[in-house]
N, C-alpha and C positions, 0 to 999 in steps of 0.2 A: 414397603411392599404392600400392594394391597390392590383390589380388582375384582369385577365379575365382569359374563358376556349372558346371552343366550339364543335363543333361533326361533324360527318356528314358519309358517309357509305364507302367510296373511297380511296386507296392509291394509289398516283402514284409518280415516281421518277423525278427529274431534272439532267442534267446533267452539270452543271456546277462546279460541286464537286464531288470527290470519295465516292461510297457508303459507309456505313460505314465498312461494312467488308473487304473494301481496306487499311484502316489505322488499327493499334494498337487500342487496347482497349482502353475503357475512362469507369468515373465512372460517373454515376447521381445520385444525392438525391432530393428526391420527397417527395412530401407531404402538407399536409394541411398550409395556415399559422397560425404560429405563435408555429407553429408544433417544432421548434427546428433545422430545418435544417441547417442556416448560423454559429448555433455553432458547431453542430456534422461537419461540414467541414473544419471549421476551429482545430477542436482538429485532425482530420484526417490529416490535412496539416503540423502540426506543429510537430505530430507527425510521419510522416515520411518524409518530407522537400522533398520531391519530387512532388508535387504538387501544379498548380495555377488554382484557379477558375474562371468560365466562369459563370457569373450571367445571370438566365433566368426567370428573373422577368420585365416585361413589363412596369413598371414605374420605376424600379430603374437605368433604362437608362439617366434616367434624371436628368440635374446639378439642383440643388436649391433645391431638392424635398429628405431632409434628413429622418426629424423622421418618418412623415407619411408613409415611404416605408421601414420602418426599415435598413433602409440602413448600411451598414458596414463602420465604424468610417474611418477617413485617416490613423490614424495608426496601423487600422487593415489591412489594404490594402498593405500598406508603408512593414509591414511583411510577406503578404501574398499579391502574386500578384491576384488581382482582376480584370477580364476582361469585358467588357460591361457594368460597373457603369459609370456613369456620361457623357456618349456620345452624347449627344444632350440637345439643351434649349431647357425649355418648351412650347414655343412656337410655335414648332416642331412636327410634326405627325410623330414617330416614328413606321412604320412599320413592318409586323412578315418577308416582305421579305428582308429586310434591316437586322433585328436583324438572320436573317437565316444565310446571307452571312457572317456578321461578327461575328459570332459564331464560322463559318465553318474556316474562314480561322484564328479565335485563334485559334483554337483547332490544325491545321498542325500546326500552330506558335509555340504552348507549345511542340509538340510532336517530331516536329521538334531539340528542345531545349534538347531533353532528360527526360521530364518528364513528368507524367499524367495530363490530363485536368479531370477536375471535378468539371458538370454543377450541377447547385443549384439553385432550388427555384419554385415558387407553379404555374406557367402559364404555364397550360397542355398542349396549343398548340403551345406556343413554343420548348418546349420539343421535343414535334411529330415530329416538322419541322426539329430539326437536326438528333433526334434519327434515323429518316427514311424517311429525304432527303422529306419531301414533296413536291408536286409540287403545289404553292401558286397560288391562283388567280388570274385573273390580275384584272387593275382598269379601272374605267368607268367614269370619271371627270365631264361630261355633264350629266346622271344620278344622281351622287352624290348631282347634283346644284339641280336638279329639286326635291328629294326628299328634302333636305333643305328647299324648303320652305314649307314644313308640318311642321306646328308649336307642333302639336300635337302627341308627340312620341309613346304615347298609339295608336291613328290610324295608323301610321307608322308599329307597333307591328305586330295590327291584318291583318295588309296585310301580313304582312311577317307569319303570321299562316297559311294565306290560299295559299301562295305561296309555303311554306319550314316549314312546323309544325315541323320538325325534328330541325331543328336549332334555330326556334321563341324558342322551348321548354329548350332549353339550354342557353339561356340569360334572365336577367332582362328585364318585360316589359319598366325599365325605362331609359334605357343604350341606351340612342340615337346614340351614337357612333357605338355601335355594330348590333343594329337595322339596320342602315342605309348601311354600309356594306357588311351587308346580304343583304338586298332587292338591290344594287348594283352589289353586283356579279348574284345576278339570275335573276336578269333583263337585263342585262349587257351579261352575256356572255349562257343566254337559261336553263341554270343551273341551281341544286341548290347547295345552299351554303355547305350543309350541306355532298354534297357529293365531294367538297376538301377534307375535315379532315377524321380522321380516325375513326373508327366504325364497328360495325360487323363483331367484331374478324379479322380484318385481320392485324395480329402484327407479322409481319415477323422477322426473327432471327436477332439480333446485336450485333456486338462486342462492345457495350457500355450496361457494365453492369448498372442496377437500384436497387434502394435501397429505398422502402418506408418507411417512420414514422407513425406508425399506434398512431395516439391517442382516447379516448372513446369521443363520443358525449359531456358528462358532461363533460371532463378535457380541452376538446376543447372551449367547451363555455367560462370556465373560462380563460383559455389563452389570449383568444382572447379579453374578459373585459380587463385584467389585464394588456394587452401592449398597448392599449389604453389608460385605465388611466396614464402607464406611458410616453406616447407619449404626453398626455396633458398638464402633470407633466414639460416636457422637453420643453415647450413652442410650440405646435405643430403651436398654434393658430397664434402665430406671425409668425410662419414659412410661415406661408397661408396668413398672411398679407402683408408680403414682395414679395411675390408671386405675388400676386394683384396689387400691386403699381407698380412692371415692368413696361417698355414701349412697350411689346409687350405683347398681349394677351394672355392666355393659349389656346394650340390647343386643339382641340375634343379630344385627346388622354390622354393630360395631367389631364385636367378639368372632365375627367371620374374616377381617382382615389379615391379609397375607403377613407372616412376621407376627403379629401382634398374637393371634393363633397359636402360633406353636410356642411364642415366649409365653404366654397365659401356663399352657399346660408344663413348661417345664419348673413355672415357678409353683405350679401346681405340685413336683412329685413326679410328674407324671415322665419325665425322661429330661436326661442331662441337657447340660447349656447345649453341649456340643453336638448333640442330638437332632436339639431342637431346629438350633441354625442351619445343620444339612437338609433337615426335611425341610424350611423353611426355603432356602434356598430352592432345591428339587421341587418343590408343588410354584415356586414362581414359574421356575421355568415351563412348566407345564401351562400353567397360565397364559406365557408369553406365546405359546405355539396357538392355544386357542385363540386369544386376540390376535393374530396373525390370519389364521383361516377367515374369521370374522371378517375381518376390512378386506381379504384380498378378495371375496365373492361380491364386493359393491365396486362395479363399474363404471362408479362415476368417479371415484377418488383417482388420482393424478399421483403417482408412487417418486422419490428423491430419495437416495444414496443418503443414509445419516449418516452415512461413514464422513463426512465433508465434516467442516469446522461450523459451528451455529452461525455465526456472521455469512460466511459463504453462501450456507444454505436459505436464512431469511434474505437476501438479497435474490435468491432464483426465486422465489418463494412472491416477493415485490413485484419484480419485473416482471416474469412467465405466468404467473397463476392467475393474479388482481389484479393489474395492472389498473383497471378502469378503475375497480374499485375507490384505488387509494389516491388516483387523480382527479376523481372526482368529490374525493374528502378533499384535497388541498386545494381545488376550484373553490 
């Protein structure tokens, strides 16, 4: 488990990369986690072998950090080439403009190659950042320190409500990471945070088609139980204790994953296993409703029933969505 989103009213371009309607189409799969997506792309790849993946999941950037991220096995990968898994220790503040640029230049790399790039995974705002080129914030190092020493991430919050209520409103009041951030770039650069991202319909045309997994509230909840349990099953707990014992700290960015979170604090003291795994659970879920509002205000993504079987669904997915795309990699 693990994720972020955010919002904000603003698009604007960079130019350090072609817009997207300069290069070939690309495909993305969007959606909720635990929605289904690393397998519908994987049957999509396998079944037309013209295809490598560009992961755009904000923790699975990171080495050490397997089950809790649901991350895709080495011999899924070793079949299917996997781009932006395992790029950084956790000790490491992996940024969305870091993850932008080397998104940007797989995806020339793959297409380069002759074949389609096809991004996957539930962090809307990285998505954004390639889909439409956003033009990222910059940082503010000497703000950052001074917010720091607010111990208190709830008072942190309420400032950032009365500065940018549009963005306070799109995070957890407990995500100090992302709290902080915010009130960085808008103290920082006069702004608000909220009007980087994108918002307020303005979802300009791309040659990167999207592809939502629509699942129901109830089938969600249970997913989302049910790979937990077996992330727990899988030994998540030692995964976070090996974690722990590093010699280097986990960064603010690491130490904010979903699961990873609340087992920190339980091996902390700070509240039992059983504890931990309810709240972990309950703040996914929460999670999963946010990236849900996220995708469903971009009307350009194209929504499918994840309730179907992964094979079923990457074959709608071949035929209805790309069609051209993928005829014109095997031309």
């Amino acid at each position: 488990m693990a994720g972020q989103d955010s919002g904000g009213c603003k698009l604007s371009v960079i130019s350090n990369f072609p817009p997207p309607s300069a290069v070939s189409g690309a495909l993305a799969l969007v959606g909720v986690t635990a929605s289904g997506k690393s397998a519908i792309a994987l049957a999509v790849a396998r079944s037309q072998q013209c295809c490598e993946i560009i992961s755009v999941d904000s923790m699975q950037v990171y080495r050490h950090m397997d089950i809790g991220t649901a991350k895709p096995s080495v011999q899924i990968r070793a079949e299917v080439p996997h781009h932006l898994v395992d790029v950084a220790d956790p000790c490491e503040d992996y940024s969305l403009t870091k993850f932008q640029a080397a998104a940007q230049q797989a995806r020339l790399a793959i297409e380069a190659r002759g074949n389609l790039a096809l991004f996957v995974g539930g962090t809307g705002l990285y998505h954004r950042a390639v889909i439409d080129n956003l033009n990222i914030p910059g940082q503010y190092p000497n703000i950052t320190s001074e917010l720091e020493q607010e111990p208190d991430t709830s008072a942190l919050h309420s400032r950032l409500v009365e500065l940018d209520p549009v963005a306070a409103n799109r995070m957890e009041p407990t995500n100090r990471r992302r709290v902080i951030r915010a009130l960085e770039v808008t103290l920082g650069s006069g702004r608000c945070f909220s009007s980087y991202g994108p918002g307020l319909g303005q979802y300009r045309a791309s040659a990167i088609t999207q592809v939502g997994l629509s699942l129901s509230r109830a089938e969600m909840d249970r997913r989302i139980q049910q790979r937990f349990d077996c992330q727990m099953q899988a030994d998540f707990l030692e995964e976070v204790k090996v974690l722990l014992a590093r010699p280097e700290p986990l960064s603010r960015t690491a130490s904010q994953a979903l699961g990873y979170k609340e087992l920190i604090a339980h091996l902390r003291g700070e509240m039992s296993l059983d504890e931990a795994v309810a709240l972990a659970v309950v703040r996914t879920r929460r999670f999963a409703r946010r990236q849900e509002r996220w995708f469903r205000r971009d009307p350009r993504i194209t929504w499918l029933d994840a309730a179907e079987e992964p094979e079923v669904l990457a074959a709608q997915v071949v035929a209805k969505h790309c069609p051209q795309s993928f005829a014109q990699l095997r031309d």
